[in-house]
KEGUMI-963040 format. One line per 3 residues: number of its first residue (from 0); their letters; for each residue y, x, z of C-alpha. Coordinates in Angstrom, 3 decimals. Example, Ala and Ser with C-alpha at 12.3 -4.5 7.8 and 13.67 -1.06 7.14 Angstrom:
2
0	as	-4.500:12.300:7.800; -1.060:13.670:7.140;
This chain:
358
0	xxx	-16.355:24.898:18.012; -12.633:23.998:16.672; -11.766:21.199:19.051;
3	xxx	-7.822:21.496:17.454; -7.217:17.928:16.286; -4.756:17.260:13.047;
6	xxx	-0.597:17.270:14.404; -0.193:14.133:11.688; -2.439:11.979:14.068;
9	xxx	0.317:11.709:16.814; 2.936:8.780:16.960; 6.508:10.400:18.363;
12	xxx	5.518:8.726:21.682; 2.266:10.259:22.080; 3.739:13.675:20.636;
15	xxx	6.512:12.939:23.715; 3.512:12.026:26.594; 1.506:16.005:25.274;
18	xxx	4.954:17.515:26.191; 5.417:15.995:29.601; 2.091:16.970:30.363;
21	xxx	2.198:20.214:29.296; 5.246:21.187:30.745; 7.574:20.487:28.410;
24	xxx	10.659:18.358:27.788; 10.729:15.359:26.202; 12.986:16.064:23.497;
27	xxx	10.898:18.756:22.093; 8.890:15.959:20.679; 11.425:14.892:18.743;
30	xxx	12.196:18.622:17.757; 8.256:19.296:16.751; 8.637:16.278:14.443;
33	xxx	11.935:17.241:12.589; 10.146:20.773:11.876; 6.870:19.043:10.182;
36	xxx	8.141:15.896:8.644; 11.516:16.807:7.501; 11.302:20.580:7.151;
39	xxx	7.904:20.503:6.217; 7.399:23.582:8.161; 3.234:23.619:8.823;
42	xxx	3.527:26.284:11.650; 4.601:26.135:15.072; 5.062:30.096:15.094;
45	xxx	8.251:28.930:12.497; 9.697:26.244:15.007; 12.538:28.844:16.819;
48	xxx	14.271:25.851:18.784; 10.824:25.450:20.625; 9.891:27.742:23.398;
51	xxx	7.516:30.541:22.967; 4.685:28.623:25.696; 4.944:25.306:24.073;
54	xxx	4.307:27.028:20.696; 0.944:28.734:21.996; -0.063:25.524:23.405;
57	xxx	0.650:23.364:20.963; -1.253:26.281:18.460; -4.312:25.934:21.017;
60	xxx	-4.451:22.036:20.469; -3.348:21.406:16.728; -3.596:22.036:13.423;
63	xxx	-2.199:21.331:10.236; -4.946:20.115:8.061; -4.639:17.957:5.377;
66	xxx	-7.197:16.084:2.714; -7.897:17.444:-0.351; -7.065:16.095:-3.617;
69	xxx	-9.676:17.228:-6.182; -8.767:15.010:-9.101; -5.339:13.936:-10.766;
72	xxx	-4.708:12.318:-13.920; -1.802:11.603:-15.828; -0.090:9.282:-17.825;
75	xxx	3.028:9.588:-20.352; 5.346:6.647:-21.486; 7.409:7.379:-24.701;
78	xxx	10.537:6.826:-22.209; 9.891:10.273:-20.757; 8.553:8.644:-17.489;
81	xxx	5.163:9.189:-16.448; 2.430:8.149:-14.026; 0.072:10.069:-11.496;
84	xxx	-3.345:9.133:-10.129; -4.727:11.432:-7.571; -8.262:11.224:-6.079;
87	xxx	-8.170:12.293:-2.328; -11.354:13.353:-0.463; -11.041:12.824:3.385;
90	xxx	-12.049:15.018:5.953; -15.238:12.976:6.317; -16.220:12.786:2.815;
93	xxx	-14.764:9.466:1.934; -12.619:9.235:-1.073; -8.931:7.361:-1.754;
96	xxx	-6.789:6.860:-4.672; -2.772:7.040:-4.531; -0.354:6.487:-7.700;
99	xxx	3.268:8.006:-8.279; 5.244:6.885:-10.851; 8.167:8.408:-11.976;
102	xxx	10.416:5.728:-13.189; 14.049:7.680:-13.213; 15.710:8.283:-10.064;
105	xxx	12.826:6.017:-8.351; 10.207:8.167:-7.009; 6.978:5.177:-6.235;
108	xxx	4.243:6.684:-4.783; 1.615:3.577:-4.631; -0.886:4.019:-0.796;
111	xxx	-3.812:3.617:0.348; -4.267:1.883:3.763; -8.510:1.914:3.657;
114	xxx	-11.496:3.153:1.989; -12.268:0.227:0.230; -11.560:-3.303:1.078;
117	xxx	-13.315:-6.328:2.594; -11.151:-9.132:1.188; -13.005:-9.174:-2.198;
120	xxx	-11.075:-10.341:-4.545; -12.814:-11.352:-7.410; -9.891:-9.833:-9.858;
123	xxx	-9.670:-6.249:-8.119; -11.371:-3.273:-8.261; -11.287:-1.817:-5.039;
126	xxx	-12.709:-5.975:-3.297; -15.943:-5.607:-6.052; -17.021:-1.908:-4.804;
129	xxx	-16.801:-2.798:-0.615; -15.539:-1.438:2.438; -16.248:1.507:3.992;
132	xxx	-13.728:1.957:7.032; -9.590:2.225:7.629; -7.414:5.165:7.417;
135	xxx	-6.020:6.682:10.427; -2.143:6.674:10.657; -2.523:10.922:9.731;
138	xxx	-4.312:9.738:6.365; -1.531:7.008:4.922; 1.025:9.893:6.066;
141	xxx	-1.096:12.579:3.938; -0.808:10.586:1.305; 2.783:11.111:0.826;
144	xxx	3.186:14.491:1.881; 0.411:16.059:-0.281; 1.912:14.300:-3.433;
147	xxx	5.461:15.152:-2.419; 3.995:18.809:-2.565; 2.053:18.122:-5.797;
150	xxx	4.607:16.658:-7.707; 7.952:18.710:-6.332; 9.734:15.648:-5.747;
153	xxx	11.014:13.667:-3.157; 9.389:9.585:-2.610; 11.994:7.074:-2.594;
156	xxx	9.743:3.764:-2.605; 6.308:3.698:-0.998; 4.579:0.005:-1.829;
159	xxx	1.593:0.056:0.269; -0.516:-1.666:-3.161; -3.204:0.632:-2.673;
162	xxx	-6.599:0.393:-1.645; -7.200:-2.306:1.254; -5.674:-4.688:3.088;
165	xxx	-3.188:-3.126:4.966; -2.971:-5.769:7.628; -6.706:-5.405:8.548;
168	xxx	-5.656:-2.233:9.740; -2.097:-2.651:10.954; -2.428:-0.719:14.282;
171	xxx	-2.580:2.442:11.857; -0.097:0.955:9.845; 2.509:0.263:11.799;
174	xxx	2.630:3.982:13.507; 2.490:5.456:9.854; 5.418:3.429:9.222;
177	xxx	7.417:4.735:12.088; 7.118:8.103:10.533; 7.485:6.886:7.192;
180	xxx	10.412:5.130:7.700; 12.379:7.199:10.469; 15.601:8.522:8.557;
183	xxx	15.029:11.671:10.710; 11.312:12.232:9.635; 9.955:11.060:6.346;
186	xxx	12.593:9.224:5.698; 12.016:6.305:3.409; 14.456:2.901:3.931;
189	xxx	12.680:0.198:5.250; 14.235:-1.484:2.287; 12.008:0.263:-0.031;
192	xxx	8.358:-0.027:1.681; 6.771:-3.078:0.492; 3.540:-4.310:2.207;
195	xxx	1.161:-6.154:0.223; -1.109:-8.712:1.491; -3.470:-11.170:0.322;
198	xxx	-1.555:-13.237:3.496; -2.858:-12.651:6.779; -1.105:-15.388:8.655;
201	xxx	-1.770:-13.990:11.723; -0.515:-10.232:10.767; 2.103:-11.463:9.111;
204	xxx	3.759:-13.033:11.769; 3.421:-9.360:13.787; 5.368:-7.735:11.162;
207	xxx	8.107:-10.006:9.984; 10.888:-9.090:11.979; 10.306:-5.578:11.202;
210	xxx	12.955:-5.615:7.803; 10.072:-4.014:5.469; 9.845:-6.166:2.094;
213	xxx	7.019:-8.521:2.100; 4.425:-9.299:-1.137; 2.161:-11.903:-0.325;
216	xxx	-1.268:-12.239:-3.213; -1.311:-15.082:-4.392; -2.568:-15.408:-7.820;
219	xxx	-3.333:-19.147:-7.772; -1.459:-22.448:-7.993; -3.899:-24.809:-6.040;
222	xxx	-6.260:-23.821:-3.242; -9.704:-24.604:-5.541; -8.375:-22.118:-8.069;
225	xxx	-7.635:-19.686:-5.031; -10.687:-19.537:-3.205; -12.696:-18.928:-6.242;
228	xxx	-11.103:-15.646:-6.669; -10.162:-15.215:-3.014; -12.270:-15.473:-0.395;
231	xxx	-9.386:-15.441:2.605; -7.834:-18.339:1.403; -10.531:-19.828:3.150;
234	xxx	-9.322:-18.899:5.933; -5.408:-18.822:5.241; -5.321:-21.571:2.594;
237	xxx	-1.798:-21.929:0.295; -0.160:-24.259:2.586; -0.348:-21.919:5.547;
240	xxx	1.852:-19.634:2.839; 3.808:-22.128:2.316; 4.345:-22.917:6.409;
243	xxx	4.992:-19.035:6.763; 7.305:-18.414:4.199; 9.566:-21.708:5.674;
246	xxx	10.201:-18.927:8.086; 12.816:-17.281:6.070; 15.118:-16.304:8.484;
249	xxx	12.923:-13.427:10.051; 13.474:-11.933:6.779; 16.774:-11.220:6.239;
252	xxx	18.012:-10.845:2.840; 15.153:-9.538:1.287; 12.914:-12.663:-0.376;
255	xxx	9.074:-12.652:-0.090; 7.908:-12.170:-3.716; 4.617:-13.744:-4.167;
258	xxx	2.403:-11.636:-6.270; 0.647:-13.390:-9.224; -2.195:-11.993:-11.615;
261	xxx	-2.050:-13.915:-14.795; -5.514:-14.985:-15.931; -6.206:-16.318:-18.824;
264	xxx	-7.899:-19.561:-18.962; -7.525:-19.450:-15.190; -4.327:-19.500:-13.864;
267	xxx	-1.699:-19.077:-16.667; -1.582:-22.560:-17.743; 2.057:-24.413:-17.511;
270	xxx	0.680:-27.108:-15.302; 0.170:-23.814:-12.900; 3.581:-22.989:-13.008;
273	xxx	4.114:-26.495:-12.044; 2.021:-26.855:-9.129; 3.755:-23.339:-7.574;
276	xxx	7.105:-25.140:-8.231; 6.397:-27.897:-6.612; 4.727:-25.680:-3.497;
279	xxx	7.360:-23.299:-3.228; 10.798:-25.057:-4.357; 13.309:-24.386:-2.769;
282	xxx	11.931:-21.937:-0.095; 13.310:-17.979:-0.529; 11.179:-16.264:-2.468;
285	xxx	10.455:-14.606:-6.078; 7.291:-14.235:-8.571; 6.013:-11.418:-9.933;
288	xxx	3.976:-11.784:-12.168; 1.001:-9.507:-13.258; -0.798:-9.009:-16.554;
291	xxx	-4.843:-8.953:-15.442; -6.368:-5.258:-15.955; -10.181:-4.966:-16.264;
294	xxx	-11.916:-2.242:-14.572; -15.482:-0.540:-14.394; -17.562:-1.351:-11.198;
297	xxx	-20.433:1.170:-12.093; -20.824:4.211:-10.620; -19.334:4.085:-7.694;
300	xxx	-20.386:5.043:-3.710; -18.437:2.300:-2.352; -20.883:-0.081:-4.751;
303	xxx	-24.104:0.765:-2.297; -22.068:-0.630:0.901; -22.975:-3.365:2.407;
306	xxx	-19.515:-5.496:1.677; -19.836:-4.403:-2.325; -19.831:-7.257:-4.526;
309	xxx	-20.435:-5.729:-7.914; -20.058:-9.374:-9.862; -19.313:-9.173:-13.771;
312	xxx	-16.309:-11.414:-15.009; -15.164:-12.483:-18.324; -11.786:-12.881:-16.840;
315	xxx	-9.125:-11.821:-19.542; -5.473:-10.626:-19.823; -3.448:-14.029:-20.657;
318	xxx	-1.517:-13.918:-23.903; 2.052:-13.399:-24.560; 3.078:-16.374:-25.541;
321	xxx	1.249:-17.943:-22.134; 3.064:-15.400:-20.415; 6.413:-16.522:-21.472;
324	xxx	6.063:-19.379:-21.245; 5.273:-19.458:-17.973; 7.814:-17.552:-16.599;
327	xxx	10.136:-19.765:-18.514; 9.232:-22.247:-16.755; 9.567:-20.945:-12.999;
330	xxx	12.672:-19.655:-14.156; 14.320:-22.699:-15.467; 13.660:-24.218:-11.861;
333	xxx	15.772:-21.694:-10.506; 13.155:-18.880:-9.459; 14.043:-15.358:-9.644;
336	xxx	10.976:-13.706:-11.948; 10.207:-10.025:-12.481; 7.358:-9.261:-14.740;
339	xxx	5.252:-6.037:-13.560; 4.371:-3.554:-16.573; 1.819:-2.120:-14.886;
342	xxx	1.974:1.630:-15.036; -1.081:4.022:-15.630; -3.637:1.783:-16.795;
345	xxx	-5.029:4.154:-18.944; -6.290:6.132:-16.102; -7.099:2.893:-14.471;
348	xxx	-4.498:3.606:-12.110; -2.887:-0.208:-12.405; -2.899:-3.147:-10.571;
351	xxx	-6.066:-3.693:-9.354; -8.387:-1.175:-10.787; -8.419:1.837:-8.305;
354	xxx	-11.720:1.952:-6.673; -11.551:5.924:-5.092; -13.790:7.391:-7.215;
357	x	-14.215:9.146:-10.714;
């Protein structure tokens, strides 16, 4: 039996307590990471700073394994930029999605943080087929490196916008992130990982002092609108948002955008833009705003779970004009707004539609 368990499961602390134990220095923890996360060497015969016994022992206890991705899809823009979806199959069977986009010299590569999601959000995807469980720390790393690999180039953003919540599974999270975001390792600025939440109050306040850029879910202007669509604001209703974002200073310079999915008929109307100015003037933060993408919720494994929704909508993409117009309007009192062209939804690889499966 192969007892060896994967090397991308261990923090740089608990790579640091297997050294001690075994004999070996500290620092060689460090050293072990350097060789697989920013050499990318995947074999501790290759690590020649690190001693001959270490190398046998840490051959008898790890390996290198990674998932497997066994579907990609892509998508061209007439600007010469394109768009990757890759379907990932986990070492258990379960399978997540992950989008790159190639948008110039910024390299996004969009993660998933579980294998489904339990929020269920009645406008996404991934919240109508369920929730199966959360990714270890290894599997958000995997993510990255495999498509790094695939794709020949190297991430500069990383927007965890993915399947799940990632803060109902922050413990794996946060010690991807360290990897992630060490300049040593990985090395993506904290600058340019954004965490997106539907705004788990409690979470939130764990991670706001950490300097990663913040995108809270909104999507609706009053809380009757919002917990028809979004079952935690039940929980976390607007105002607790509101109360959190009033918080600005744990944030730096960087403003918490609040994410909104334009709806039409819903939540697009310019009494809607009104209500969010009069919620959120003047606190520190920015819209973006999101055109609605429909997806398929048939055929599916996550749909048999016991968290899958499967509920039909007639929910539509608002119209241009609507769209304008209200961006016009948070703009004139003094918002900043940024208007997300959702990349690759013709391989329903956009906002909202990935649901880790063909």
């Amino acid at each position: 039996m192969n007892n060896k368990k994967s090397i991308f499961c261990l923090s740089l602390k608990e790579l640091e307590t297997f050294c001690i134990k075994n004999s070996a220095k500290k620092f060689n923890a460090f050293q072990i990471m350097k060789w697989v996360y920013s050499t990318r060497i995947y074999d501790f015969n290759d690590m020649t700073n690190i001693s001959k016994s270490l190398r046998e022992t840490l051959n008898s206890n790890f390996n290198f394994k990674l998932p497997e991705i066994t579907a990609s899809f892509k998508e061209d823009t007439t600007d010469g930029n394109y768009s990757m979806k890759y379907l990932i199959k986990l070492d258990d069977g379960c399978t997540i999605e992950s989008v790159f986009i190639d948008y110039g010299k910024r390299k996004t590569l969009c993660v998933s943080s579980q294998v489904g999601c339990k929020m269920l959000c009645d406008f996404c995807s991934t919240g109508n087929f369920g929730f199966q469980r959360n990714l270890t720390s290894s599997e958000i790393i995997s993510q990255i490196l495999l498509i790094e690999n695939e794709c020949k180039v190297k991430i500069t953003n990383i927007v965890f916008m993915g399947m799940g919540e990632p803060l109902d599974n922050l413990f794996e999270v946060k010690k991807a992130l360290e990897i992630i975001s060490d300049p040593n390792l990985i090395g993506v600025a904290r600058r340019k990982i954004t965490i997106s939440t539907c705004g788990i109050i409690d979470k939130l306040i764990e991670i706001r002092d950490l300097r990663y850029k913040i995108a809270i879910s909104l999507n609706a202007s009053n809380n009757y609108l919002r917990n028809k669509i979004m079952p935690i604001n039940k929980k976390y209703p607007i105002e607790d948002i509101v109360k959190f974002i009033s918080c600005g200073k744990y944030f730096g310079h960087n403003k918490i955008t609040l994410e909104y999915v334009l709806i039409k008929d819903f939540n697009d109307s310019i009494n809607n833009a009104k209500e969010l100015i009069k919620l959120f003037f003047p606190q520190n933060v920015k819209f973006n705003l999101i055109p609605f993408n429909k997806f398929d919720i048939k055929n599916t494994e996550l749909s048999k779970t016991a968290y899958g929704k499967l509920t039909e909508n007639n929910y539509e993409r608002t119209s241009e004009t609507a769209y304008n117009n209200f961006q016009d309007k948070l703009m004139k009192a003094g918002f900043v707004v940024t208007i997300r062209h959702s990349k690759a939804q013709s391989i329903y690889g956009g906002c909202g539609q990935l649901k880790g499966s063909l």
